[in-house]
C-alpha positions in Angstrom: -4.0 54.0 -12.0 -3.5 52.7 -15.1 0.0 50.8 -16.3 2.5 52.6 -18.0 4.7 50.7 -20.7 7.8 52.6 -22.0 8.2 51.7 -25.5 11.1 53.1 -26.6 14.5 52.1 -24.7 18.1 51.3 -25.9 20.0 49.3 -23.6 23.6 48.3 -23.6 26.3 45.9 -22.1 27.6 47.4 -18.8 31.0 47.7 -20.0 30.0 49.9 -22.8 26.9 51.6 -21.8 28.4 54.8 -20.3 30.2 54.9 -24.1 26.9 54.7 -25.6 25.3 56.9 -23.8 27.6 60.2 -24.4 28.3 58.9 -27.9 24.3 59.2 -28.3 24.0 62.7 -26.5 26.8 63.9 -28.8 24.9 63.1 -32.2 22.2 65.1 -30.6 24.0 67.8 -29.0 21.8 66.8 -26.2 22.5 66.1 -22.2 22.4 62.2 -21.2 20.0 62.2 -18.3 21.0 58.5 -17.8 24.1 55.9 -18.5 21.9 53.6 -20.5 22.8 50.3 -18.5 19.9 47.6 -17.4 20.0 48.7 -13.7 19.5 52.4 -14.6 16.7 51.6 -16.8 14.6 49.7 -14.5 15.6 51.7 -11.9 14.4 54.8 -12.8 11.7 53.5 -14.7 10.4 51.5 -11.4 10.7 55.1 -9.6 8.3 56.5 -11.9 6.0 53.8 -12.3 7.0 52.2 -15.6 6.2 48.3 -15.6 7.3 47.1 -18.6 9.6 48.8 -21.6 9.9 48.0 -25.2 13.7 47.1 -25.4 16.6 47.7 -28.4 19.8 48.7 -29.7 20.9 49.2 -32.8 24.4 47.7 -35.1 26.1 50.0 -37.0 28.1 47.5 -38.0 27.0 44.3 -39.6 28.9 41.5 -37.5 27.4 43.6 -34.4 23.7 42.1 -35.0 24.2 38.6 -33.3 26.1 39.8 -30.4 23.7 42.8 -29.8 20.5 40.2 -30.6 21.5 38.0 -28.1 22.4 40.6 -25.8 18.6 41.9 -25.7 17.2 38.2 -26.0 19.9 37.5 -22.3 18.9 40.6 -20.9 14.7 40.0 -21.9 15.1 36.2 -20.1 16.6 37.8 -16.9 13.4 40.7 -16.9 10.1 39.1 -17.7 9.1 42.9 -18.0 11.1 43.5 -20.9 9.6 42.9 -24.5 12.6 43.2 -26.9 13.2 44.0 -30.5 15.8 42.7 -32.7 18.5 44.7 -35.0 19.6 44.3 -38.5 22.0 45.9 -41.3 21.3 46.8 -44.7 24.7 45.2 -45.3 23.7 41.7 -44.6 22.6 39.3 -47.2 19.3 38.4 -47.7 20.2 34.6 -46.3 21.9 36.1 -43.4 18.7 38.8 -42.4 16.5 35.6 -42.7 18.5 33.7 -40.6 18.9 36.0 -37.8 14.9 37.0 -38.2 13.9 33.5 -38.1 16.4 32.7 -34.7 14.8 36.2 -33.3 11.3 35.0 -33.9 11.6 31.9 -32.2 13.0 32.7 -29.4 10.5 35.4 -28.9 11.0 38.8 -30.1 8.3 41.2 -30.9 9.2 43.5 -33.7 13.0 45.2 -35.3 14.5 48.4 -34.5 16.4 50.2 -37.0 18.0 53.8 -36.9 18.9 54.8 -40.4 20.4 58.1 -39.3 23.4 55.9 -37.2 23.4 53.0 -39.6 23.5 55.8 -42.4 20.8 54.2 -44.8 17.9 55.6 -46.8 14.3 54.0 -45.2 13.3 54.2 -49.1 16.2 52.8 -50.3 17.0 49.6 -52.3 19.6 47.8 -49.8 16.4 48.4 -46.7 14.4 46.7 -49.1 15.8 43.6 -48.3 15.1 43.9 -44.9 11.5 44.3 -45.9 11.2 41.6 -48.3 12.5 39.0 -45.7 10.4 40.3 -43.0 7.1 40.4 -45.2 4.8 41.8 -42.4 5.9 39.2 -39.8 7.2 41.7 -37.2 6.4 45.3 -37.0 9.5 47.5 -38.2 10.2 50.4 -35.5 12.1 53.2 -37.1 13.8 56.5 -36.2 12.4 58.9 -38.1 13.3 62.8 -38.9 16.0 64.6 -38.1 16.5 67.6 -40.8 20.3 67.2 -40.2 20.2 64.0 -42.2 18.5 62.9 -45.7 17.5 59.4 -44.5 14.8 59.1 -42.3 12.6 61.7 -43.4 8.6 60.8 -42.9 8.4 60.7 -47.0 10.6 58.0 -46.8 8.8 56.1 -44.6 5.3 57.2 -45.6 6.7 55.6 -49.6 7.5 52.7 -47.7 4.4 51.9 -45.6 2.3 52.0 -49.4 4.5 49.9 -51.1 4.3 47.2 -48.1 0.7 47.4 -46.9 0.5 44.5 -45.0 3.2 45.1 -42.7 3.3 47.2 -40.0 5.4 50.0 -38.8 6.0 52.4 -36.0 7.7 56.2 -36.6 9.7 57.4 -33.6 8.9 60.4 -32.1 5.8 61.8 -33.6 6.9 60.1 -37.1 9.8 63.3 -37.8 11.9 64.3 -35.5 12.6 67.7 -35.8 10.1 67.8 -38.2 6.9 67.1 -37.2 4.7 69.4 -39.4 5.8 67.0 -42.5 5.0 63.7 -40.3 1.7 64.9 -40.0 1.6 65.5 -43.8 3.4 62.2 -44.6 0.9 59.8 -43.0 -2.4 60.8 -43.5 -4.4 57.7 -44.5 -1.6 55.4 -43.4 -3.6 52.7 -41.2 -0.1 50.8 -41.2 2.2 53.6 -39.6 1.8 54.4 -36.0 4.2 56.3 -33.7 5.8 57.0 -30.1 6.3 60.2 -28.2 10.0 59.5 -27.5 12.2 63.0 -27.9 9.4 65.1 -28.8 7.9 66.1 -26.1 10.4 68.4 -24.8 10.3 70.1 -27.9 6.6 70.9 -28.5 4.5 72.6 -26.5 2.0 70.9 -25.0 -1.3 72.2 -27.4 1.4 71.2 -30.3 1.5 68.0 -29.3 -2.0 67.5 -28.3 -3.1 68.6 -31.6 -0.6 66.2 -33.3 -1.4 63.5 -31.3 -5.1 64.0 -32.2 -5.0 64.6 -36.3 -2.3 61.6 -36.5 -4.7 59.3 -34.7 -4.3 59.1 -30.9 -4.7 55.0 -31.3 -1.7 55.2 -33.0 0.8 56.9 -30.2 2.9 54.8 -27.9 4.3 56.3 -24.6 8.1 56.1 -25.1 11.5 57.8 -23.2 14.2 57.1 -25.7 16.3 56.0 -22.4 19.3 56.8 -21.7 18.2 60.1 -22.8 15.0 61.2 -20.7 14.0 60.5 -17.4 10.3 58.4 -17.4 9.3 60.8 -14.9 9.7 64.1 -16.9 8.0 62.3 -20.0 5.8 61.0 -17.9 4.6 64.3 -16.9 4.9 65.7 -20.5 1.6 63.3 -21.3 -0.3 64.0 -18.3 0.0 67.8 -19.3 -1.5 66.8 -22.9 -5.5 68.1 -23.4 -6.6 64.6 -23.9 -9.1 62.4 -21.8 -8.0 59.8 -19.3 -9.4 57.1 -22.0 -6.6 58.6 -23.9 -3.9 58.8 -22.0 -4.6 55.5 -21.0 -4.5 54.3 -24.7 -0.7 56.2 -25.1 0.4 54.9 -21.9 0.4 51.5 -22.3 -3.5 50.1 -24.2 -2.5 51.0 -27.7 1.1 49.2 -27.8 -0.6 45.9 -26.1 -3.1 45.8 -28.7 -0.4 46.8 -31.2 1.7 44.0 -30.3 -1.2 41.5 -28.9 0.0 41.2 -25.5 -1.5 40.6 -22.6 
C-alpha cells in the first residue's frame, strides 16, 4: 500500500474553527463534513489512511498573517506529519511580505497559500505582484483557482501569471478552475510551472471527466488533496481509486508527485 499525503487542508484555532468551518460552507453553499480543528483533521485523516497533509489558512485581513503564520508553524512543530504553508495579503508592503517570507522560510515552511476569491484580489493583478516579486521562485505559490461566481481566480489569470514568472512554481487548486474546469485545461497547456490538486472536484466530475483531465493536464502534475474541513479523506479517497488510471498513477497523485514537487523525503 502505498502512502497517501493530503495536500490540501485549512486548519484553524479551536476557538474559532467551528466559525470557520460554516463560514467556508456558506461561501459554497456546500455541507461541512468536518469542524476544521487539528484533532478532526488527523483524526479522520488517520481513519482513512492519510499520513501526512499539506497544511494552511488563509488572512483576509492583513494584521491576520503573523498570528495565522505562527499558528500553522505551532501546530507543524506539535505534528511532525504536517508540512505547512504560509499566508500573505496583497495589502502588505513589499518590506513587510519580505519580512514575514523570510521568518517563514527559516523556520521551515514549504510553499504560500493564497485564496484570492476570500481575500478578494485579482491573481493577475498589480497589488499580487508584489507578492511574486518578493518571493522570486523561492517557494511554490498554492492558489485557489476558478469559481465562475467571482472574476479573480480564473485559470487565465493564473496561466498569465505562470509565463510572466517562469521560474517559479505554482500549484492550481482543484483541477486549476473550479467550477470551470474545461478552461483549466485550455489555460495551461504547455505550462511546465503550473501543477494542480484534486481538492473539490471530484465530487463534481464524473469519474471518465476526471480521468481524462487528469491525463491531458499531465497526471505528474496532480496532487491528492481534501480541502478539509470540507470532505471527508475517505470519500476522496475513494473518488481516485475509481479514476481509469494505473496503480503507477495513482501512486504518483496520492502522495510521489507532491514529494518530488516539494523535495521531501
Amino acid at each position: 500500500m502505498y502512502e497517501i499525503i493530503d495536500s490540501h487542508a485549512h486548519i484553524y484555532p479551536d476557538k474559532i474553527a467551528d466559525k470557520a468551518s460554516t463560514v467556508i460552507g456558506q461561501f459554497y453553499s456546500i455541507p461541512m463534513h468536518c469542524n476544521g480543528s487539528v484533532q478532526e483533521l488527523l483524526d479522520v485523516g488517520r481513519a482513512a489512511g492519510v499520513s501526512r497533509y499539506l497544511v494552511h489558512s488563509v488572512a483576509t485581513v492583513p494584521h491576520q498573517v503573523k498570528s495565522i503564520n505562527r499558528f500553522i508553524l505551532s501546530e507543524s512543530e506539535k505534528h511532525p506529519e504536517f508540512i505547512p504553508f504560509m499566508t500573505l495579503h496583497q495589502d502588505l508592503t513589499p518590506d513587510e511580505i519580505a519580512e514575514e517570507v523570510d521568518f517563514c522560510i527559516a523556520n521551515g515552511f514549504f510553499g504560500v497559500k493564497l485564496h484570492p476569491d476570500f481575500q478578494k484580489f485579482a491573481i493577475n493583478s498589480d497589488e499580487a505582484r508584489k507578492i511574486y516579486d518578493v518571493i522570486d521562485s523561492r517557494l511554490p505559490i498554492l492558489f485557489h483557482t476558478g469559481d465562475i461566481r467571482y472574476n479573480y481566480s480564473h485559470p487565465d489569470f493564473l496561466a498569465q501569471i505562470a509565463k510572466e514568472y517562469p521560474s517559479s512554481k505554482f500549484i492550481g487548486a482543484h483541477f486549476g478552475g473550479y467550477s470551470c474546469w474545461k478552461e483549466a485545461e485550455i489555460a495551461y497547456k504547455g505550462l511546465d510551472n503550473v501543477f494542480f490538486d484534486t481538492s473539490s472536484s471530484l465530487a463534481f466530475l464524473s469519474a471518465d471527466e476526471a480521468s481524462r483531465l487528469i491525463r491531458s493536464m499531465g497526471t505528474e502534475r496532480f496532487f491528492f488533496g481534501t480541502d478539509y474541513p470540507m470532505w471527508l479523506p475517505q470519500d476522496e479517497i475513494a473518488r481516485v481509486n475509481a479514476l481509469t488510471l494505473t496503480e503507477r498513477e495513482r501512486e504518483g497523485i496520492f502522495s510521489l508527485n507532491l514529494k518530488n514537487f516539494l523535495n521531501i523525503k
